[in-house]
SEKOLVEX-286097 format. One record per residue: x, y, z of N, C-alpha, C in turn; residue number from 1. Coordinates in steps of 0.02 Angstrom, whole numbers, always signed. Example, Ala and Ser with C-alpha at 12.3 -4.5 7.8 and 13.67 -1.06 7.14 Angstrom:
<pts>
<pt <+660, -284, +390>, <+615, -225, +390>, <+660, -165, +390>, 1>
<pt <+642, -112, +354>, <+684, -53, +357>, <+645, +2, +394>, 2>
</pts>
This chain:
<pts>
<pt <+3702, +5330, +4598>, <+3695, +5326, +4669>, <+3622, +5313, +4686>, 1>
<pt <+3610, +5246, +4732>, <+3536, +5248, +4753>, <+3513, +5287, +4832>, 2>
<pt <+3453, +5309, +4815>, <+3422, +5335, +4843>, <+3413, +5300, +4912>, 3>
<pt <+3400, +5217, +4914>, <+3386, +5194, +4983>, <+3453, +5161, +4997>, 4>
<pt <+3489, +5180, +4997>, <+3570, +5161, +5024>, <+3564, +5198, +5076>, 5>
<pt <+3596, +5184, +5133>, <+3622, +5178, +5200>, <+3664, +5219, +5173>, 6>
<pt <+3652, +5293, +5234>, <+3727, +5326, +5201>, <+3765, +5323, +5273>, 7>
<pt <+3829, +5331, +5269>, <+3866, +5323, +5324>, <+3920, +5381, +5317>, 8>
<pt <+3926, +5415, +5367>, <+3977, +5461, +5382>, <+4037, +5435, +5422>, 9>
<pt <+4100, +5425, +5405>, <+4144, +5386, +5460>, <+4219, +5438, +5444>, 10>
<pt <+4238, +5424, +5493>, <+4315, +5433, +5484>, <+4345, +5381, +5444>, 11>
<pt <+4406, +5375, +5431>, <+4425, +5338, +5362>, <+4473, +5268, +5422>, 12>
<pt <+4486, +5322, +5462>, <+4523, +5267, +5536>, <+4456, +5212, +5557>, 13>
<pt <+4400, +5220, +5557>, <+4360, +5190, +5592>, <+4303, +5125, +5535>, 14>
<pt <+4338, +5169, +5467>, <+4320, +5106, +5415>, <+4344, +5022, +5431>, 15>
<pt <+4323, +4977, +5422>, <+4356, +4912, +5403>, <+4409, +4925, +5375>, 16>
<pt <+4456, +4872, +5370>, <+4519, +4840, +5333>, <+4504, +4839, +5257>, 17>
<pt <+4452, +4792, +5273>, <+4428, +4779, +5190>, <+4390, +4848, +5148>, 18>
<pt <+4376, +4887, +5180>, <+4357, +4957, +5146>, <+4384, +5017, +5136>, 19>
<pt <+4456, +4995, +5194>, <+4494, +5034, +5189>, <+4551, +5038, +5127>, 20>
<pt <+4564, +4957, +5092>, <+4588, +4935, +5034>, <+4557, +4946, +4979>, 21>
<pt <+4490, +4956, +4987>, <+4425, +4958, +4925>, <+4444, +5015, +4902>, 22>
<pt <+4444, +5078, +4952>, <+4469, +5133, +4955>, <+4532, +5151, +4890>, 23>
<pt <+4569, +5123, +4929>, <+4630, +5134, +4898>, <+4636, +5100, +4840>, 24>
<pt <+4601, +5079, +4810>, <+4598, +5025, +4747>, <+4567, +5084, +4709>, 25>
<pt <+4520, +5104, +4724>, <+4478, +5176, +4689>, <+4517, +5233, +4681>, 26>
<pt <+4554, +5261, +4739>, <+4586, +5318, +4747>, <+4685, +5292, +4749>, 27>
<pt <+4693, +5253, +4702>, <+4751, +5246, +4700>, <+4807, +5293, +4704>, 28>
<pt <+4781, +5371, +4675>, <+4838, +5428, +4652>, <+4813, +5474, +4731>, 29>
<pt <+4786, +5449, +4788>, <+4769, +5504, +4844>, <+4706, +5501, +4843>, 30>
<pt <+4699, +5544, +4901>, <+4618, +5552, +4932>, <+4614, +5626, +4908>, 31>
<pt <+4655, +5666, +4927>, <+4648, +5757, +4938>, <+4596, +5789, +4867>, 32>
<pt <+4606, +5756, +4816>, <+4578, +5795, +4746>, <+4506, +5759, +4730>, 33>
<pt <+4500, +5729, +4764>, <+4434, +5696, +4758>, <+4383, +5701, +4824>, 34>
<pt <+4410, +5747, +4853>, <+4368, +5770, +4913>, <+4290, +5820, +4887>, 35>
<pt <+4235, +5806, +4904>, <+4189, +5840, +4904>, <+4166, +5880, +4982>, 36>
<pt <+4108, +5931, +4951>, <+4090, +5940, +5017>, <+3992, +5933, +5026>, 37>
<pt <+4000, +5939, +5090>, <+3929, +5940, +5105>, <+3899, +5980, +5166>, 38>
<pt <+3831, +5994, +5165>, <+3827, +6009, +5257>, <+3793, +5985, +5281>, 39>
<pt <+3814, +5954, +5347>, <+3795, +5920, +5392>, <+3721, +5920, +5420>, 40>
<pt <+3688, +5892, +5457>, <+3638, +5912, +5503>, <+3635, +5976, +5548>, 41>
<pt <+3704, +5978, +5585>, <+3715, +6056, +5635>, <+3746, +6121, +5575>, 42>
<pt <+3701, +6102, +5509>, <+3727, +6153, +5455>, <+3796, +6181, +5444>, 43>
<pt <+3831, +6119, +5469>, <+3906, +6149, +5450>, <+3954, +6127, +5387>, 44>
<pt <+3992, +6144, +5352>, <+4019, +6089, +5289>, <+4061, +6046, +5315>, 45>
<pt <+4053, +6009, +5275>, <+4093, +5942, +5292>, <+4165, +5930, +5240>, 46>
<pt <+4182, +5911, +5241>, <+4229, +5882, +5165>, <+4242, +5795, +5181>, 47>
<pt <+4221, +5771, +5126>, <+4224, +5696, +5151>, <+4249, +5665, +5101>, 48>
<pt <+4268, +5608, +5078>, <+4289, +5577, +5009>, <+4237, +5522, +5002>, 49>
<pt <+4189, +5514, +4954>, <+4148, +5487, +4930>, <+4154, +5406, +4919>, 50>
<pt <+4110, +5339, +4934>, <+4131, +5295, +4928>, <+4081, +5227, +4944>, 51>
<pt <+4072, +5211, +4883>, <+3981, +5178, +4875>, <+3989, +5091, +4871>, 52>
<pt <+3962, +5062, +4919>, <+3960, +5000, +4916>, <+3893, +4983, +4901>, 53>
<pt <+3873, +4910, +4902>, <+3816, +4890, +4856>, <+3776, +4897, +4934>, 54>
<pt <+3785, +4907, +4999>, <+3731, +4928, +5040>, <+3736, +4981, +5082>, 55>
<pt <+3798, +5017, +5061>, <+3817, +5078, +5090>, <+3825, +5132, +5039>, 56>
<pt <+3842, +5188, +5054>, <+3856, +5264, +5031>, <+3905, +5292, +5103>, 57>
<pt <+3970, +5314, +5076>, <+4020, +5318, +5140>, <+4036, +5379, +5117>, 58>
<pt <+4045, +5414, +5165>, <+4072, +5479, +5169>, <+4123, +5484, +5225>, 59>
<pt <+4189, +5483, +5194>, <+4232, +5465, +5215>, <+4261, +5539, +5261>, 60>
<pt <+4242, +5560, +5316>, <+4277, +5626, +5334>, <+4342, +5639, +5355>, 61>
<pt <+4368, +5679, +5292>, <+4412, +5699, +5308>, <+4440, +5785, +5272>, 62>
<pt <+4481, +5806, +5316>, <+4498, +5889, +5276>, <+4543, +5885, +5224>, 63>
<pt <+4561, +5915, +5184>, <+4642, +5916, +5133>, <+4683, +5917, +5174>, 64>
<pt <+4689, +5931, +5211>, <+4763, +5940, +5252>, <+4771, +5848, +5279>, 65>
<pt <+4709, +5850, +5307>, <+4709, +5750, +5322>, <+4721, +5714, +5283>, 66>
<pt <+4684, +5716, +5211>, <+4682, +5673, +5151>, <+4759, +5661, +5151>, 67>
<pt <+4796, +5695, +5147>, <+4866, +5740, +5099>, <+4916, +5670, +5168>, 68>
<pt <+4908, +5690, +5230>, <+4928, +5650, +5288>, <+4912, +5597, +5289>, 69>
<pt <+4845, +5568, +5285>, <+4848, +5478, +5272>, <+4885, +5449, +5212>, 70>
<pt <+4895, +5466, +5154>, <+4927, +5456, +5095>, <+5022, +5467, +5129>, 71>
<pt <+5043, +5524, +5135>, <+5107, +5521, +5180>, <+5128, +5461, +5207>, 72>
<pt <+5073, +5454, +5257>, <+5082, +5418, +5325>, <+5086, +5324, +5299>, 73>
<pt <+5062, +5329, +5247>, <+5036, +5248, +5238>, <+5096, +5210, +5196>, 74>
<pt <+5102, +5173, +5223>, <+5164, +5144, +5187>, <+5147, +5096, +5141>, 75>
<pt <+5068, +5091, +5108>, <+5046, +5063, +5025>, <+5052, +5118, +4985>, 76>
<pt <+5078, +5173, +4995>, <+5072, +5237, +4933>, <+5165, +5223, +4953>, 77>
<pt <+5179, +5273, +4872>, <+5239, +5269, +4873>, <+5258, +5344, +4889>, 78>
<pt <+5335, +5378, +4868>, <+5339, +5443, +4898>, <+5310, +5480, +4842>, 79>
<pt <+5275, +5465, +4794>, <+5249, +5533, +4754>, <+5158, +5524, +4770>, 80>
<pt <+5147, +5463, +4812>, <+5074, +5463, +4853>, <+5028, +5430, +4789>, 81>
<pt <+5068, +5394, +4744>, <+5038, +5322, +4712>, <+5044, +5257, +4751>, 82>
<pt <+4990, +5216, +4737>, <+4968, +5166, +4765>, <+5034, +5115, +4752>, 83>
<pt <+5077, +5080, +4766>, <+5148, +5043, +4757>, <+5089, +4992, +4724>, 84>
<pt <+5122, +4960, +4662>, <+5096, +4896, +4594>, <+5089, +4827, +4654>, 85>
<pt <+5158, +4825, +4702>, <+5122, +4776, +4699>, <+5079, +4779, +4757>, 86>
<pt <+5056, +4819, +4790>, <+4995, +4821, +4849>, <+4948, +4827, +4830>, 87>
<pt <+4948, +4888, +4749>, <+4885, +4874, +4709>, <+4852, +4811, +4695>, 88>
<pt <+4911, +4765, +4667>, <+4896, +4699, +4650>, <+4874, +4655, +4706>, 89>
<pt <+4881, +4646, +4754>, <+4876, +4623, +4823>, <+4800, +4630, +4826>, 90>
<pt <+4777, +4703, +4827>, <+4702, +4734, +4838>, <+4668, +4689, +4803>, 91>
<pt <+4694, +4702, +4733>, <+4648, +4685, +4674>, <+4631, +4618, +4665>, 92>
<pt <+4667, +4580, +4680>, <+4678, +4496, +4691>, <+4602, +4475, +4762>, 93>
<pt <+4620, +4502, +4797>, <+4603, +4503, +4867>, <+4514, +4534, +4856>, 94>
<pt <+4507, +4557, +4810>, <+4442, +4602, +4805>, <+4422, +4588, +4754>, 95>
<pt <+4420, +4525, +4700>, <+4419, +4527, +4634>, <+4363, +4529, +4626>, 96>
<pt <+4304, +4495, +4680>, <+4258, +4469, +4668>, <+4194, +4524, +4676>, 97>
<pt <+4214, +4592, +4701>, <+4175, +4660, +4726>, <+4169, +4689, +4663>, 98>
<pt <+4101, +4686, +4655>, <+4075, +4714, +4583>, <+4072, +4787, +4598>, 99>
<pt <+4051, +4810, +4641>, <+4036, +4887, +4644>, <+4111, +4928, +4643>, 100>
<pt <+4165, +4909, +4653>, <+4217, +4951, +4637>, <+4247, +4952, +4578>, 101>
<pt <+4214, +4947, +4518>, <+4216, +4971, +4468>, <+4156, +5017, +4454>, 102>
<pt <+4111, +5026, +4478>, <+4046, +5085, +4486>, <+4067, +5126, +4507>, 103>
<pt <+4126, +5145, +4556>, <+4160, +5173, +4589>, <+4219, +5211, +4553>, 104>
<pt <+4240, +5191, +4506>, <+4292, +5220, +4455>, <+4269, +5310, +4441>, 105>
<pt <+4205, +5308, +4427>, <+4188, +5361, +4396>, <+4151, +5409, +4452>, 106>
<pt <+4164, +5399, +4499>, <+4121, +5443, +4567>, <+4109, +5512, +4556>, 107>
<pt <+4170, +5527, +4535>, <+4154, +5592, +4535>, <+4121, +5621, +4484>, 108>
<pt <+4109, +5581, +4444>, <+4056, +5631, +4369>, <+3972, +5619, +4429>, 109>
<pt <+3986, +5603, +4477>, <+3905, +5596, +4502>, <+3888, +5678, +4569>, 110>
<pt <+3935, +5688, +4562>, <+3933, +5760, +4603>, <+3942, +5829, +4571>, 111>
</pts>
């Protein structure tokens, strides 16, 4: 993770299309277990899901109970809240050319 990256705090609703797929290309099996936390500026914790582009650092906010609900709610996960092959494939096709989401595979050994 670099140091002069733009970090961004967003809701996961207020991401792009295209980052919102990046997303899910990374976090294929759910958001909820890959949630970290942090605290904020008004010293409060946060829980966000982590998510690094080549000019961003995203902190995706959301609670477990949310994570657990966008995965539900989305009709690219299937009912056990895996990413369906062929929407994966769709992503992956569609994004082939984004080098940083394979930097992204391993996020969490960086916390």
């Amino acid at each position: 993770m670099k140091a002069n990256k733009l970090r961004v705090i967003q809701d996961f609703e207020k991401v792009s299309t295209e980052i919102q797929e990046q997303i899910k290309l990374v976090y294929p099996e759910g958001f909820s277990q890959h949630l970290v936390t942090f605290t904020n500026k008004n010293n409060e914790i946060v829980y966000a899901l982590p998510f690094e582009t080549d000019e961003k650092i995203y902190m995706i906010r959301m609670s477990f109970k949310k994570a657990v609900q966008l995965i539900k709610d989305d009709t690219d996960y299937d009912d056990d809240g895996i990413l369906k092959d062929d929407i994966r494939e769709k992503y992956e096709d569609e994004h082939s050319d984004v080098e940083y989401l394979s930097e992204n595979e391993n996020y969490d050994d960086d916390f």
